[in-house]
N, C-alpha and C positions, 0 to 999 in steps of 0.2 A: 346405246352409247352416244349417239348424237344429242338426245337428249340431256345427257348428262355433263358433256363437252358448251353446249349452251346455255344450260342453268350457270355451268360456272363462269362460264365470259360473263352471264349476265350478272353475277356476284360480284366481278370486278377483285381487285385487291385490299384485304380489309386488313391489313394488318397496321399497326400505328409505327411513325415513325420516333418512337420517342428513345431516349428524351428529348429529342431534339423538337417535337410536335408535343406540346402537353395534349391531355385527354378532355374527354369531354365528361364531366361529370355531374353527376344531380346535382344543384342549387340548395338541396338538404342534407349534402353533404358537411358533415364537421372535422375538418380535420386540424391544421395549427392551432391551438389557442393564441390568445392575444390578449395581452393583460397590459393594464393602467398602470404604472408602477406611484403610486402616492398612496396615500397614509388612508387608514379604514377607521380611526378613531370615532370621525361622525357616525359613523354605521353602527349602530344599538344593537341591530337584529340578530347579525352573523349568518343572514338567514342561506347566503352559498354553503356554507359549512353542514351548517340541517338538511340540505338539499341533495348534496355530494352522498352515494352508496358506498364509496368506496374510502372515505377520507383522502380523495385525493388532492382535496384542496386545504390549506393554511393562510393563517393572516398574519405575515410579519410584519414590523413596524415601517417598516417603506410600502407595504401593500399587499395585494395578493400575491400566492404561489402555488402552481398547479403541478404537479405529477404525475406526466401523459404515461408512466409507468402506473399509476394506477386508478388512470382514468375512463372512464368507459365511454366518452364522448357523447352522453347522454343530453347533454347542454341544458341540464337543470341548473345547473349555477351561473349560467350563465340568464335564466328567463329566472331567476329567484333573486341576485343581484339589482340593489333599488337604484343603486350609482351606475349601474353598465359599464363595469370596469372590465367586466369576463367575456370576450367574444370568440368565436370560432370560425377560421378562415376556412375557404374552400383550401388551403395547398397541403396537398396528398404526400407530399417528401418528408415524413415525419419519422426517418429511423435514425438510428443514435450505434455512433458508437461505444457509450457507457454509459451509464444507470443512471452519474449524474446527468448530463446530458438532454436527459428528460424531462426534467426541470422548469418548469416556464415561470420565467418572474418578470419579464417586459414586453413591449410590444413588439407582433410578429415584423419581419423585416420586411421594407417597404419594396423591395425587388424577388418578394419570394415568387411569382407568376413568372418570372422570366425563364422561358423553354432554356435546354440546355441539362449541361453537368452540375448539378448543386452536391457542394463540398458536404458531406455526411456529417450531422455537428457532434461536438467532439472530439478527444485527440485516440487516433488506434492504438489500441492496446499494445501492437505488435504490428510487425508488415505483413502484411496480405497479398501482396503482390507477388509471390506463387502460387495464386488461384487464379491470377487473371485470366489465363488464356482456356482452362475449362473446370470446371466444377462442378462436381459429383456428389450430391446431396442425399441421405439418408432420411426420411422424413420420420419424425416420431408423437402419432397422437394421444398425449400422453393425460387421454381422461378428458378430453376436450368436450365442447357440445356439437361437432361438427361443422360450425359455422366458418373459423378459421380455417379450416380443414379444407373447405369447399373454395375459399378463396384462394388457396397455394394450388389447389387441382385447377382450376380455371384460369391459370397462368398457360397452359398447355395450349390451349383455343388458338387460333387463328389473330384474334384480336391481339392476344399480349406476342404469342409464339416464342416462350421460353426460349427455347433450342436455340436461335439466333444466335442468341448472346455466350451460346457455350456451356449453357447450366441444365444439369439432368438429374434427374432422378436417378440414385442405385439400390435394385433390388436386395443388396446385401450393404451392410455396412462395411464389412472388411475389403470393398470393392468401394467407398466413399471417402471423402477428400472432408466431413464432416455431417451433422446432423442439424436439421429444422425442426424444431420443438413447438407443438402446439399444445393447450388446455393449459391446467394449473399445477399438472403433474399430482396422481390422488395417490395413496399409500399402493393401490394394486398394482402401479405403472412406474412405481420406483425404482423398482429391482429393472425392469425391462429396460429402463432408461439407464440407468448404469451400465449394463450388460452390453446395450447399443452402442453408446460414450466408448467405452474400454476397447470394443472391436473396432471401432474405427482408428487407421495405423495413422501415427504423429507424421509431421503436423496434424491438426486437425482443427477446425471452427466447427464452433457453436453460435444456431441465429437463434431466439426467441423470437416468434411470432404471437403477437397479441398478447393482450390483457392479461391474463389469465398467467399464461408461459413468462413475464416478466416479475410479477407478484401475487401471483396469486387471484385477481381480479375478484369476482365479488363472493370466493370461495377463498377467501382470504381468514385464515384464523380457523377455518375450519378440521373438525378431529382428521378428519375424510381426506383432505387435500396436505399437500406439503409445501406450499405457497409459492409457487415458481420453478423455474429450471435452478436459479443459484440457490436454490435452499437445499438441491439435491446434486449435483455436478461439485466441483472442485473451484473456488472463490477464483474469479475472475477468469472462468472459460469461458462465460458469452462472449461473442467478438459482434455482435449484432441484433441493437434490440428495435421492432416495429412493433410499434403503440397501436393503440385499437381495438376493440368491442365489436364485431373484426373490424381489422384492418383493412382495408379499401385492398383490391387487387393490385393498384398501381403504386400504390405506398408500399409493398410486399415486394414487388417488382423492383421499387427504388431502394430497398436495403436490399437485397440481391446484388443488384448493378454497383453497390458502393463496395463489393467484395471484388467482384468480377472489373473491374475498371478498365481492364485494358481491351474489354472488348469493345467499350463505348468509342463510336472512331467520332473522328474531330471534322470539323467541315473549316 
């Protein structure tokens, strides 16, 4: 017992104080894009376009435009771009409140590093602000590869410590306040996700996490898959989309926190 009262003093406190402390994250991290907004007419190649798995990228007449809804953050278009118009910022706060929202057509904004509450971009669907104080989430792996999967479970750790903030997992859905959608949603996991959807009592929110769960990802078009949560739910229940090939843990955390608001306290 002594033992184990002394490993933990020697552990110390590891939990982040964020948002108010941002995270420490790998350098190879990709997460805002940040685009050049001027004209691509000199550019012959198109060669981000050939690059891009997913079509998430387009060249309109004022310049490039990316679709973190159906970008895998691979940053080939960005090492395939001969102009370096396409760049990828370290800042992890990439969830949206609407589809369009995800959008990128200029560059990232020059205070996005600053710790703190960042405003969720986009206008909400609807008020939210009867989850603030706790929320009760139904998680639904709907055909996923595990990898999102793994980063919504590792929010639990010590490091993020979900709980804090008033947001839990429920083992039933008729016992949740909404559901977290992961994968691409494939024809096997349709019904399931409906069936989940319909048990959980109104109100109710729907997040999408990752790639995949916002359009499909690189199962996009396929007999197999049904391209997302809104190809299968009822047009305009997501209340919460986080972009990502996964999604960073803390990017995951930060659309959370943009439901949950009122527990984020103010200094």
């Amino acid at each position: 017992m002594l033992n184990i009262i002394r490993e933990r003093l020697h552990q110390g406190y590891r939990t982040l104080d964020y948002p108010f402390t941002l995270p420490s994250i790998s350098p190879r991290f990709a997460g805002l894009p940040s685009l050049t907004p001027t004209s691509c007419k000199a550019c012959k190649s198109r060669a981000c376009l050939a690059a891009c798995p997913t079509g998430a990228m387009r060249i309109l007449p004022s310049g490039p435009e990316l679709d973190m809804g159906r970008c895998l953050f691979c940053r080939a278009c960005e090492n395939a771009c001969p102009e370096k118009k396409i760049t990828f910022t370290h800042e992890h706060r990439i969830a949206a409140y609407s589809r369009e929202a995800l959008i990128v057509r200029g560059p990232a904004p020059e205070d996005i590093c600053t710790p703190g509450i960042r405003k969720t971009p986009g206008e909400q669907k609807r008020d939210l602000s009867l989850f603030g104080r706790s929320l009760k989430l139904r998680e639904v792996s709907a055909g996923g590869c595990m990898a999102c999967e793994d980063d919504v479970n590792v929010l639990g750790t010590l490091i993020y410590d979900l709980g804090r903030f008033g947001i839990e997992y429920a083992a039933s859905p008729r016992h949740a306040d909404g559901i977290l959608v992961t994968g691409p949603v494939t024809e096997n996991m349709r019904k399931a996700l409906l069936d989940t959807w319909e048990a959980v009592p109104e109100p109710k929110i729907v997040i999408a996490v990752g790639t995949c769960a916002i359009s499909g990802g690189t199962f996009r078009g396929s007999r197999e898959g049904c391209g997302g949560v809104e190809s299968v739910l009822p047009e305009g229940s997501v209340d919460i989309y986080v972009p990502g090939c996964p999604p960073n843990p803390w990017s995951i955390l930060d659309g959370l926190l943009s439901v949950a608001w009122k527990k984020r306290r103010a200094r």
